[in-house]
PAMAR-158054 format. One line per 8 residues: their letters; for each residue x, y, z of C-alpha. Coordinates in nm, 3 decimals. Layout:
<rs>
A	X:Y:Z ~ ...
</rs>
This chain:
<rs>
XXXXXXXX	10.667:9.427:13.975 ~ 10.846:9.131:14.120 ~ 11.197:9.043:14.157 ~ 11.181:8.780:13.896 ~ 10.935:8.943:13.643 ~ 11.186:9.263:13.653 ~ 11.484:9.028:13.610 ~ 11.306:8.916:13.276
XXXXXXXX	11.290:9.235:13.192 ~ 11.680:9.352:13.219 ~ 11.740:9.036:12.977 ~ 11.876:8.761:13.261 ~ 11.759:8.387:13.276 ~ 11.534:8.322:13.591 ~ 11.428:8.026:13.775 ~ 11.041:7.919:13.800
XXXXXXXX	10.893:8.136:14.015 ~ 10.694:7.891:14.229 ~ 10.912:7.741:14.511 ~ 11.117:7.448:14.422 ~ 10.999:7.139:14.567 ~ 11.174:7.019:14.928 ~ 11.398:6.777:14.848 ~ 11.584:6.535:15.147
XXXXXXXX	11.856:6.741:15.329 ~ 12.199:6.523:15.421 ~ 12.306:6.709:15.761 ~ 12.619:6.614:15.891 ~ 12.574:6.283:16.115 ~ 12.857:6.331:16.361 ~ 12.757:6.707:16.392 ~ 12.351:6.608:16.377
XXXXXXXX	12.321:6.280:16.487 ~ 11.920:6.281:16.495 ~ 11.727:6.375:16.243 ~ 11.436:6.625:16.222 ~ 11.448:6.992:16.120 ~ 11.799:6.974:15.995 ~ 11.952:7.294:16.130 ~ 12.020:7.431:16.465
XXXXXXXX	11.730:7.552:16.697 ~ 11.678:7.958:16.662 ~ 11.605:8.121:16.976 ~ 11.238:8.046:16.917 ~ 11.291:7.690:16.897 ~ 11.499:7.698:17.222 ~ 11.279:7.938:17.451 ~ 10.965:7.639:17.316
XXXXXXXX	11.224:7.367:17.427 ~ 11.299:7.499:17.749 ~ 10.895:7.634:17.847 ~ 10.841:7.220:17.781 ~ 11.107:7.134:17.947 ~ 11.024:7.274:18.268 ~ 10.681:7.167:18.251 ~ 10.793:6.822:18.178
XXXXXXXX	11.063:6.801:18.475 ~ 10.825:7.010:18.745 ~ 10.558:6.721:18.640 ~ 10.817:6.417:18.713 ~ 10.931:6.563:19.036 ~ 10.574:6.579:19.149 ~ 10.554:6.250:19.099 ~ 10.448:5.977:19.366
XXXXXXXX	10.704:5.756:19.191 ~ 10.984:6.001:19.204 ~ 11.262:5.927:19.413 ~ 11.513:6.276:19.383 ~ 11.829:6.323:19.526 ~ 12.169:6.183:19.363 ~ 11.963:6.056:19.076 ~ 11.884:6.376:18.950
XXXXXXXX	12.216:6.486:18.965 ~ 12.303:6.605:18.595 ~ 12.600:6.449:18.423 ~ 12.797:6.454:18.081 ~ 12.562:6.234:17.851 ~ 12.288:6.488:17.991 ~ 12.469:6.764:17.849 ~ 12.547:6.566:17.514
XXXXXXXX	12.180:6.502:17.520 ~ 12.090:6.905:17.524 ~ 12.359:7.048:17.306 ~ 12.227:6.711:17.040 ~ 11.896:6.887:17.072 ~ 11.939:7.186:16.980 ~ 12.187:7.120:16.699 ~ 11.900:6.926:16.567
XXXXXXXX	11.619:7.135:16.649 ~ 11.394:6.876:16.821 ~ 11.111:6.977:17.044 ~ 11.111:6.812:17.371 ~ 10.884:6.536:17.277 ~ 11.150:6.422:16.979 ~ 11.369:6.419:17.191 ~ 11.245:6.182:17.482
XXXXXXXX	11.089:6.007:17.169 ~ 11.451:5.946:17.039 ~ 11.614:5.859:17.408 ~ 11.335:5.760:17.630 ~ 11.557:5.647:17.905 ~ 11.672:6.016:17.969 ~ 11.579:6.209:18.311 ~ 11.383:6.516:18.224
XXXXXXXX	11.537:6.655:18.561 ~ 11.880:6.609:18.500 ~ 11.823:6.742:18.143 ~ 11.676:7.047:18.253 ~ 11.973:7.110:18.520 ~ 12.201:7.029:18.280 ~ 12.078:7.293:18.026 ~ 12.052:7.559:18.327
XXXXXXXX	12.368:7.480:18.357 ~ 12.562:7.513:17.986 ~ 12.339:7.831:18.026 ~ 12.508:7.962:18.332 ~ 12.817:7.875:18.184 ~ 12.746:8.085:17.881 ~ 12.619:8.361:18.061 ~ 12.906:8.382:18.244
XXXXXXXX	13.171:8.351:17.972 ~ 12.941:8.670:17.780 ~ 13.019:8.866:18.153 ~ 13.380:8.780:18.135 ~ 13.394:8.906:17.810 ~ 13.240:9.235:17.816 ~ 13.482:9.290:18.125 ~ 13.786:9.200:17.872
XXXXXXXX	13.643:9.441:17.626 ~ 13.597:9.747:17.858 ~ 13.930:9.739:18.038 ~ 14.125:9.611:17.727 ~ 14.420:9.546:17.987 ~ 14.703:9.202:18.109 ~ 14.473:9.199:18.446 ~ 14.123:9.215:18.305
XXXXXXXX	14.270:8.921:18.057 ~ 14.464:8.733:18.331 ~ 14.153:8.777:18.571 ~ 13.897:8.691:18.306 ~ 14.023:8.483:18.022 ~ 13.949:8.155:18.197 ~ 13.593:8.209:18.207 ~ 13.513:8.414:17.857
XXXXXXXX	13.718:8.113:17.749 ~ 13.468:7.857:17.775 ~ 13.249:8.042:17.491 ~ 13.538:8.204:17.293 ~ 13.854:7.947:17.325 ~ 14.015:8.062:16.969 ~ 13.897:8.478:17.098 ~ 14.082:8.437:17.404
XXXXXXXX	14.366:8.177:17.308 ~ 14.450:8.479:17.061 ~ 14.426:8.740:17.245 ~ 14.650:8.617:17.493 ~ 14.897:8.545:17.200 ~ 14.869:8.915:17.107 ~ 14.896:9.022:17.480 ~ 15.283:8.788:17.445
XXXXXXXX	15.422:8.873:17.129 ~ 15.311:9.246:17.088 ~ 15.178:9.395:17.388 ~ 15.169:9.737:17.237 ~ 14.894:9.619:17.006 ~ 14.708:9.465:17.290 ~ 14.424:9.727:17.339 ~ 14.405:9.826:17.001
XXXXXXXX	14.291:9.423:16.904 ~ 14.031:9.464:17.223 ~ 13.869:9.772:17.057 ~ 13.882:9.600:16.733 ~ 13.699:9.287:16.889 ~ 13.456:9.550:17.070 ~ 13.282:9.694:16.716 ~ 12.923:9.593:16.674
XXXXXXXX	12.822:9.679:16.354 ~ 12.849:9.562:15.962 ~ 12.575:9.705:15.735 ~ 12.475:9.369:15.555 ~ 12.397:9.192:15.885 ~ 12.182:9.518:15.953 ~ 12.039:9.549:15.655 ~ 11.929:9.196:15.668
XXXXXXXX	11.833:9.152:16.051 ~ 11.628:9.461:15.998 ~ 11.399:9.299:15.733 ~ 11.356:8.980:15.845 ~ 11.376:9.037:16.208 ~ 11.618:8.924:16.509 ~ 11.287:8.659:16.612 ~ 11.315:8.525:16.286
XXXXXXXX	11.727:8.467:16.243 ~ 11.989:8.277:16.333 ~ 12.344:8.394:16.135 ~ 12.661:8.267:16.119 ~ 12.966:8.402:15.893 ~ 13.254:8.253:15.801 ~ 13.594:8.382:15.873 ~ 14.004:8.297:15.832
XXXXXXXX	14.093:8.520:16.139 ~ 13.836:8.544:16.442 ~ 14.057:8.772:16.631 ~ 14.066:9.059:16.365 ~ 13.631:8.997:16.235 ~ 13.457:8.867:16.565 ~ 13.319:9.226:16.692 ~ 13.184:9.341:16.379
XXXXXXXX	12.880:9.141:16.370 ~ 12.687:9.168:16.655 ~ 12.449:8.860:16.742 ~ 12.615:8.659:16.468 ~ 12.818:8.341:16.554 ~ 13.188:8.336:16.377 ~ 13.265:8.018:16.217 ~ 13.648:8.003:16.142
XXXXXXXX	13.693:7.865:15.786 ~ 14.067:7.659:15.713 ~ 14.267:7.767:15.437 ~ 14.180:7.466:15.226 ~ 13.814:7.523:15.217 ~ 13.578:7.260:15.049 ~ 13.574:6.996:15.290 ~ 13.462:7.273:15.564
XXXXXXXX	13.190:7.422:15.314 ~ 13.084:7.038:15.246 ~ 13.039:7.031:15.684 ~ 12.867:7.334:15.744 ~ 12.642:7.464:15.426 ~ 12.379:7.196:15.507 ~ 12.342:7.278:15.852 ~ 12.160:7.581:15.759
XXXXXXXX	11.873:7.691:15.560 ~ 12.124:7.893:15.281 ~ 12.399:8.113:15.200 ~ 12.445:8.435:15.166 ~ 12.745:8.558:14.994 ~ 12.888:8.930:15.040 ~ 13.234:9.035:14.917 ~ 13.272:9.268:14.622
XXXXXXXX	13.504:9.104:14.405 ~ 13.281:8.766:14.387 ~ 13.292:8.657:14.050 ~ 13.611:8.761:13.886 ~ 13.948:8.647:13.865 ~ 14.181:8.977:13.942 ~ 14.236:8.932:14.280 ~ 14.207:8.533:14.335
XXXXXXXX	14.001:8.306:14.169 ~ 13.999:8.075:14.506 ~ 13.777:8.364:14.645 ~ 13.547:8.297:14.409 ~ 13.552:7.955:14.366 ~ 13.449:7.915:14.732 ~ 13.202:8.180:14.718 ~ 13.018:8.033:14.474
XXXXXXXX	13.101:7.666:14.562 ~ 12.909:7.762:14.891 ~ 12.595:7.921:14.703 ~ 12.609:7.575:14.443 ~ 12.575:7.362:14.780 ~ 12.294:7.579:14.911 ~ 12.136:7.546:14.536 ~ 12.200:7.161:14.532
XXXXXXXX	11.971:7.120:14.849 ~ 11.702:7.358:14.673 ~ 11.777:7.626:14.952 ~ 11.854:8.010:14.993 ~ 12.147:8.117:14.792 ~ 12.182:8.535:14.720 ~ 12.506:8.684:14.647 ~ 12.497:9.015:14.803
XXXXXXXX	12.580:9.359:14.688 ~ 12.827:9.160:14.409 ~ 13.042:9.285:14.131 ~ 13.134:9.065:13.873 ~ 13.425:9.076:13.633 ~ 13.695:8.893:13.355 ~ 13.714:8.554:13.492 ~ 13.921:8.235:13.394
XXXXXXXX	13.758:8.004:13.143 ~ 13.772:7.779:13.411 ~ 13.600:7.967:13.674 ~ 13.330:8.137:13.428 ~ 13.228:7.764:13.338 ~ 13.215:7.647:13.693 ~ 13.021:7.938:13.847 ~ 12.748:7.922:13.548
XXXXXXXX	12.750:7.588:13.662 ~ 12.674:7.577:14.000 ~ 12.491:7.934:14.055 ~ 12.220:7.859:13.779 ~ 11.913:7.954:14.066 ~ 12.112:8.182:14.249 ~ 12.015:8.538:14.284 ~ 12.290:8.783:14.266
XXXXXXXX	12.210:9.114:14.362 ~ 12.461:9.316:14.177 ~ 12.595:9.685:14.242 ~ 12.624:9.761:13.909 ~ 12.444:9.699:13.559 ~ 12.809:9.602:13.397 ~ 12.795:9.327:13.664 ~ 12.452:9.248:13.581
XXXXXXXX	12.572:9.219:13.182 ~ 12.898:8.982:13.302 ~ 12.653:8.739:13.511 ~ 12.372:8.745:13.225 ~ 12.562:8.598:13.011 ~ 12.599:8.309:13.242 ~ 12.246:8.261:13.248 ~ 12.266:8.363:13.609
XXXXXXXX	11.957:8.574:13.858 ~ 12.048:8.911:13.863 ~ 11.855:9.226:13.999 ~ 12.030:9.551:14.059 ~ 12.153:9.723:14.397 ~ 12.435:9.903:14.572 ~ 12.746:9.893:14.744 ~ 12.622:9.795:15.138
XXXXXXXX	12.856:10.045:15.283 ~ 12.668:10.375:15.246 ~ 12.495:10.304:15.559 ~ 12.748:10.269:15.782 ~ 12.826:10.507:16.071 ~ 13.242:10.635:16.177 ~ 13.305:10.770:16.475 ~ 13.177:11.130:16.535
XXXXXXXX	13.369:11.371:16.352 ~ 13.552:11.540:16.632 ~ 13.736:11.152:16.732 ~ 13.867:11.163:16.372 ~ 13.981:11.521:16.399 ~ 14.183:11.482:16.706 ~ 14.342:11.169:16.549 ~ 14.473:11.412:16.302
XXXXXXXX	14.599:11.656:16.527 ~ 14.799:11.372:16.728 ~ 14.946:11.321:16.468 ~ 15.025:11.679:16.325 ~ 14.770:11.897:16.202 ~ 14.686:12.205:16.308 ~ 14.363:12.200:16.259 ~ 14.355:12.455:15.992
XXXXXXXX	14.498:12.374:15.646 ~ 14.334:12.140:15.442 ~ 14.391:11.781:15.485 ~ 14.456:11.571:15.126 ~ 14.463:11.212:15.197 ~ 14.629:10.895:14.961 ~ 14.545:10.570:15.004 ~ 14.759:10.363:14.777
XXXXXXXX	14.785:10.005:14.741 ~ 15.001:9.733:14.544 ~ 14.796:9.691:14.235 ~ 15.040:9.457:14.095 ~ 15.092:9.202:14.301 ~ 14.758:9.009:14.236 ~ 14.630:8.774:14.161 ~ 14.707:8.555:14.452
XXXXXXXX	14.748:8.180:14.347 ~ 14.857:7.881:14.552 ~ 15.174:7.761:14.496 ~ 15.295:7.387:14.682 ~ 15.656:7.444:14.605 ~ 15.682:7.799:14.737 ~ 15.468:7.703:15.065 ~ 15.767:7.484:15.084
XXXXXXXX	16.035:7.674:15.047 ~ 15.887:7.965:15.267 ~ 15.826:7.736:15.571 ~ 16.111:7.548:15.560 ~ 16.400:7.842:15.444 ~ 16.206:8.150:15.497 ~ 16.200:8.208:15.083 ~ 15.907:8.420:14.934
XXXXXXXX	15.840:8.640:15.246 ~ 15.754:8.950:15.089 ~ 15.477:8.750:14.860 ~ 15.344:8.490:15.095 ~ 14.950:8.566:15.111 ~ 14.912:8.289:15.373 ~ 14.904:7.929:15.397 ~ 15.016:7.819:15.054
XXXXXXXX	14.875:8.130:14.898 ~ 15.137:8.369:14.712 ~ 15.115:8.751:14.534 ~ 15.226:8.737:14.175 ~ 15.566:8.882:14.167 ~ 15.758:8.950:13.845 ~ 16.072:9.196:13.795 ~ 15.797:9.379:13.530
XXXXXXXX	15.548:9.396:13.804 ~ 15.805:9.533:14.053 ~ 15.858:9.828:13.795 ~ 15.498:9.868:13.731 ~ 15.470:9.944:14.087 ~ 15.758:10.141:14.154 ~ 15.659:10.394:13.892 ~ 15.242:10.398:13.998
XXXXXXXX	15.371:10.500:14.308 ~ 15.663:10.731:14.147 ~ 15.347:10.916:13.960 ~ 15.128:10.954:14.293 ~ 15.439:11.096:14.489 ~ 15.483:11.344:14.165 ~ 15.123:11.437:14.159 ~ 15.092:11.500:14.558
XXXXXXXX	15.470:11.665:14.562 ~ 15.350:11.896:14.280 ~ 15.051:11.988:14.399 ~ 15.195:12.056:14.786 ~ 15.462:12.288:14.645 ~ 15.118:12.513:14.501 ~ 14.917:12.465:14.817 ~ 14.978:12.471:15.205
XXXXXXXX	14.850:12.129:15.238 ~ 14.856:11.847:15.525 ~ 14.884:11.505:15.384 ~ 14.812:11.189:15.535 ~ 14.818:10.813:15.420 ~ 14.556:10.563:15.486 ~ 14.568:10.208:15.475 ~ 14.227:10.028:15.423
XXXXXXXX	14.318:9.726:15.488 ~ 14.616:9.571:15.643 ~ 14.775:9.500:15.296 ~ 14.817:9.828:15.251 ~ 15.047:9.885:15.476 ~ 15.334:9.805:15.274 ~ 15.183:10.045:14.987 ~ 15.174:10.354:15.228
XXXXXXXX	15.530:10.288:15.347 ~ 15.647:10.236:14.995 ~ 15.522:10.572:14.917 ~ 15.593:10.782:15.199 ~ 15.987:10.808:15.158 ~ 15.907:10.957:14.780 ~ 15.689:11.261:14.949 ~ 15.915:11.580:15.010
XXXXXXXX	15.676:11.650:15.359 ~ 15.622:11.384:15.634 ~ 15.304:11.174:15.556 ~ 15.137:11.027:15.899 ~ 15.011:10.670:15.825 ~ 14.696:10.515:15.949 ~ 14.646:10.175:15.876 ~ 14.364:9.935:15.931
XXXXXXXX	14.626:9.678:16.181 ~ 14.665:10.036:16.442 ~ 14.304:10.182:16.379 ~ 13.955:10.077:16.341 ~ 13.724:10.145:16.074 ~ 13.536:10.379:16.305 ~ 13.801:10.620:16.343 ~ 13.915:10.498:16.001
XXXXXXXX	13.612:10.663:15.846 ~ 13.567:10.937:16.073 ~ 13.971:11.052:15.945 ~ 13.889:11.030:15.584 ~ 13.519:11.219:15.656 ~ 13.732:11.558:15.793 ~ 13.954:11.507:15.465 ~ 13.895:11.785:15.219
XXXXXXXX	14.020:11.600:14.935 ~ 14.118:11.224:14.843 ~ 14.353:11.039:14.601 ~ 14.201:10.662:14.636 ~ 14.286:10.328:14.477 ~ 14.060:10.190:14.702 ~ 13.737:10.167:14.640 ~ 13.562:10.139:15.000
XXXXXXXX	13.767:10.467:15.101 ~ 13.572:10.632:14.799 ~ 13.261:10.502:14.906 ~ 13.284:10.567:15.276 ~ 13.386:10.889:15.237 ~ 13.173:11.033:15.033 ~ 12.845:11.059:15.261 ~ 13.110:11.320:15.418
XXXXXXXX	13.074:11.478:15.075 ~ 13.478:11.447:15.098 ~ 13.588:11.552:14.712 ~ 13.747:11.227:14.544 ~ 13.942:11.110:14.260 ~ 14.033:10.737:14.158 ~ 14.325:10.548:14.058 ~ 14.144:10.208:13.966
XXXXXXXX	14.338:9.876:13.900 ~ 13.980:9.692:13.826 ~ 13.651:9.832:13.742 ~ 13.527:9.920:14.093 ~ 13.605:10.249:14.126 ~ 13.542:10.328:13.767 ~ 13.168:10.221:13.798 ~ 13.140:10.428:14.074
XXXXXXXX	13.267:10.733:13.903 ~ 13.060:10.706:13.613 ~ 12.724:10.608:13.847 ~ 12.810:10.919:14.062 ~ 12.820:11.165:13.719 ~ 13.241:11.157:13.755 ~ 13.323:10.962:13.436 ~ 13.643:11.199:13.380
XXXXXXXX	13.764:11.099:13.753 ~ 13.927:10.794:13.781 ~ 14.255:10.695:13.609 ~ 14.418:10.352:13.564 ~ 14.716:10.262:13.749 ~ 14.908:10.202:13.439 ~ 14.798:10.495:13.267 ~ 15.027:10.735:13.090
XXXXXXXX	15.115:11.043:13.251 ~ 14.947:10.973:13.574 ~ 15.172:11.200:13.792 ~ 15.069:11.480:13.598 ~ 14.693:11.398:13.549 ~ 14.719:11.372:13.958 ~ 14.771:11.704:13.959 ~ 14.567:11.827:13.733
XXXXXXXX	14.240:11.641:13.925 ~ 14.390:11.753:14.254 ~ 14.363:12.133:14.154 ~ 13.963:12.042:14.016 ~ 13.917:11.909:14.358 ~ 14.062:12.200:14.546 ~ 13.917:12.430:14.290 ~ 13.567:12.266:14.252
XXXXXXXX	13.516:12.106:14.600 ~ 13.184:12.283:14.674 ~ 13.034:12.224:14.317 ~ 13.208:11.816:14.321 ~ 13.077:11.778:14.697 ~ 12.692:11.882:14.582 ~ 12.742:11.608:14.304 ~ 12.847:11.352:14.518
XXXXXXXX	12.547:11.470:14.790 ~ 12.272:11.405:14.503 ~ 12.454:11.072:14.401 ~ 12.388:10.915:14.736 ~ 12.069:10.862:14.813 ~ 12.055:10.716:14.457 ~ 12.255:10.450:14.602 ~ 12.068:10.397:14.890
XXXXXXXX	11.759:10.376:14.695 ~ 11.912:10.103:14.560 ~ 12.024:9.948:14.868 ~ 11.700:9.959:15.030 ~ 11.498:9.775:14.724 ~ 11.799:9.503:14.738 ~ 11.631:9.479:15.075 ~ 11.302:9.382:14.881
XXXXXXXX	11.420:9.172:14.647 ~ 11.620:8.942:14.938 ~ 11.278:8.872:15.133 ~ 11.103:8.808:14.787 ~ 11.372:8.556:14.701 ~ 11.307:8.418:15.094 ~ 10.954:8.332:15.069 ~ 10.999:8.244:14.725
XXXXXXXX	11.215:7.975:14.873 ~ 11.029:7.931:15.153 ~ 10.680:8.034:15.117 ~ 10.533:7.968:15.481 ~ 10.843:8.212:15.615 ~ 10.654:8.450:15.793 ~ 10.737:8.791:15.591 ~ 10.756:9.078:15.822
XXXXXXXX	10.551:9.360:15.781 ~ 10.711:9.647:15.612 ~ 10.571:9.902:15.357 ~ 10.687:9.798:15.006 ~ 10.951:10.115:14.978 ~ 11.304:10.095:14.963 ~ 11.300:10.335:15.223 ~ 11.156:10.072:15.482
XXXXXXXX	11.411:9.820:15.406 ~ 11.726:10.034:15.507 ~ 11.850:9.969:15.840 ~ 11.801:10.275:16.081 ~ 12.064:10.569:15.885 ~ 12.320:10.755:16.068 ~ 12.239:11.135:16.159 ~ 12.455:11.243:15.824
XXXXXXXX	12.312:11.034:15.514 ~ 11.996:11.093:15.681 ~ 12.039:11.476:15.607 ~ 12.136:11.384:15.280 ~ 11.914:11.178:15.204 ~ 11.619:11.479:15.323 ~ 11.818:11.681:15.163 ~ 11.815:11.493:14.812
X	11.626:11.224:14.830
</rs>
């Protein structure tokens, strides 16, 4: 059964299934100057250019007629004329078609040349990366910085301000792996894709997806998604939170905003492992506006009932972080012993955040006020973007985290226990510093700004038992079969409780006696880990399952869209659209599969 007959099926609106008709694409003219294919060459398109090219320019300098020397000297209208090209895709016959006055010589030199140049700036980087040190930058910034300006102009603001972080920013640059990309390069295939992500911050996301090229996206973001969507042949959007309104309904906006653009040109558009939620009147109306022909491959069937209603695509799928692989678990043990375990009692681990101080909103006359007094610190987002704050939130926080300390401090005075407390994200930092001073034993932090998500992972995977209000802690750590409980502020976490078989897991933030129902779940954990670790075991390759048919349903949506794509040839299993697993949710997965 197909993607859109089994879409019918769950109850969801669908689009025709034959291929919408092409309709005239309106590429950027200052970016694309000359039409033809309307995107960028892949790397098919440019090893064709440069095979004609050389047969072109080895045929002119045979020539009787040609004359050589100074005229065949390359110069910068040459190199216009190449990087032109290839932003337009034209084969070498458009393009001497287009300029007929240009010297196939000095063309190809010049493109040898940018070439060189890149190849370089690649060597120069890879140096930076292994010997993440003042010299290595010193001796090759200049070079890696005529491929990665922003990269290096960063780095060396880093290497300035906070030298101490230096190395750590390196490693984070250095990471090669993000399990959409994977997923997604593994079933259509590298000959067959060109990707490019968005990002605010290229200094803290340009490692972690290898072969993709890092776009970085302005704070006021529609006239950059009106630039680039057209330049390619659709979107895919990935973030969990995509269509609600909890955290910021800006996020949203400009996620779907960028699948409506790729919809308005009759293209691509797939929202991608999604979870949809309460949204603004506002923003409900616009996204069942503009993502009418989407496909949004939800992780959950609650998502699937939220988008349904909006007479929006829907099939089901997963979370895409199951796949992903930490560091091996002896890195993540001797992280913990640095900082003060002894390698024997069991580690609990807390990873709290600020559940009240969303959503984020802009706000002109606090953006104001920060930048030009310094007002608003603590709840500046960034740019003009501020955290709610309220005296009532400021209480609702102080006593979540009151009720974690009094759960953890109970349970610690009953058990010889090490406790640590993780930061997922950078945010969090401020959560786990909040809550450390209320713990009667010290607390080591490790936060996403001092640690990778390798080692991240690999910490939480030699846990033995976890407190979470963050959902991707939950999910990463449970291929370790680490025994988990949730504190949810949305429903993330409770989903995944109740898909895993844990439906009496998970408490709200606000909820009534939490410190003591802490406690209460933390003895089930320590008393129950082996039975609550087999659970989780058998709940994973569900999700993967899952995962790998969201694989499916992304290349039937492809050549449903574009029908001469040439599908690669996989069995039709779920299991042949996962990316290769890591050695442990491969076991599991054997194991109970």
């Amino acid at each position: 059964m197909n993607t859109i007959n089994r879409s019918r099926s769950a109850g969801t609106t669908t689009s025709r299934d034959t291929p919408p008709a092409a309709v005239p694409l309106r590429p950027n003219g200052h970016w694309m100057p000359w039409s033809a294919a309307n995107r960028p060459a892949t790397s098919c398109d440019e090893q064709r250019f440069l095979s004609d090219l050389r047969l072109l320019a080895t045929a002119q300098s045979w020539s009787p007629d040609h004359v050589g020397g100074p005229a065949d000297q390359h110069g910068r209208s040459d190199t216009t004329a190449v990087l032109n090209a290839l932003r337009c895709s034209l084969t070498v016959e458009e393009l001497f078609d287009r300029a007929p006055g240009l010297n196939p010589v000095r063309i190809l030199r010049s493109y040898l040349d940018l070439d060189a140049r890149r190849q370089k700036a690649i060597y120069a980087w890879d140096w930076i990366v292994a010997d993440p040190s003042d010299s290595a930058l010193c001796e090759w910034g200049p070079d890696a910085a005529t491929l990665m300006s922003p990269l290096v102009g960063q780095l060396l603001d880093v290497a300035r301000r906070k030298p101490k972080r230096y190395a750590v920013t390196v490693a984070n640059l250095a990471v090669r792996v993000e399990e959409m990309i994977r997923q997604i390069r593994h079933v259509v295939g590298d000959d067959q894709l060109e990707l490019a992500t968005m990002t605010f911050d290229p200094l803290l996301s340009a490692g972690y997806f290898r072969t993709v090229e890092q776009i970085e996206m302005p704070q006021l973001f529609p006239p950059f998604l009106y630039r680039e969507c057209p330049k390619y042949h659709g979107v895919i959007a990935c973030e969990g939170s995509m269509f609600k309104s909890k955290f910021a309904s800006a996020l949203s906006t400009m996620m779907a905003g960028a699948m409506g653009m790729a919809i308005a040109e009759r293209k691509l558009s797939v929202g991608y492992g999604a979870e949809a939620g309460a949204m603004t009147p506002s923003l409900k109306q616009f996204v069942a506006d503009v993502c009418k022909g989407s496909l949004v491959l939800c992780r959950n069937e609650p998502s699937r009932a939220v988008l349904g209603e909006l007479g929006i695509r829907t099939t089901s799928g997963a979370d895409t972080a199951w796949t992903f692989e930490p560091a091996p678990l002896p890195r993540g043990a001797q992280l913990l012993r640095d900082a003060g375990w002894d390698g024997r009692k069991k580690v609990l681990v807390v990873c709290p955040i600020n559940p009240f101080w969303w959503p984020v909103k802009p706000d002109i006359l606090k953006a104001t006020a920060h930048k030009l007094g310094g007002q608003y610190k603590h709840e500046h987002y960034r740019s003009i973007y501020f955290h709610h704050h309220s005296d009532k939130a400021t209480k609702q926080y102080e006593t979540y985290l009151q009720a974690l300390a009094d759960g953890v401090n109970a349970f610690t005075k009953e058990q010889d226990i090490f406790t640590i407390l993780v930061g997922m994200e950078q945010l969090d930092r401020h959560a786990c510093e909040d809550l450390a001073p209320r713990l009667h034993s010290p607390a080591p932090l490790f936060i996403s700004d001092t640690y990778d998500m390798y080692d991240l992972v690999s910490v939480l995977r030699n846990c033995h038992m976890m407190v979470s209000s963050r959902f991707h802690a939950v999910v990463t750590s449970m291929p370790g079969l680490v025994p988990s409980i949730g504190v949810t502020m949305d429903e993330r976490i409770r989903n995944l409780m109740i898909d895993r078989g844990h439906p009496d897991m998970f408490f709200e933030v606000d909820e009534k006696d939490l410190g003591e129902k802490v406690l209460v779940s933390l003895r089930r954990l320590d008393r129950d880990a082996e039975s609550i670790s087999a659970e989780i075991g058998k709940a994973v390759p569900k999700q993967l399952a899952l995962m790998g048919q969201m694989g499916i349903d992304f290349m039937d949506e492809v050549v449903r869209i574009y029908p001469e794509f040439p599908r690669k040839d996989l069995p039709r299993t779920w299991e042949a659209h996962l990316p290769p697993l890591p050695p442990a949710v491969q076991k599991l997965l054997e194991r109970h599969g």
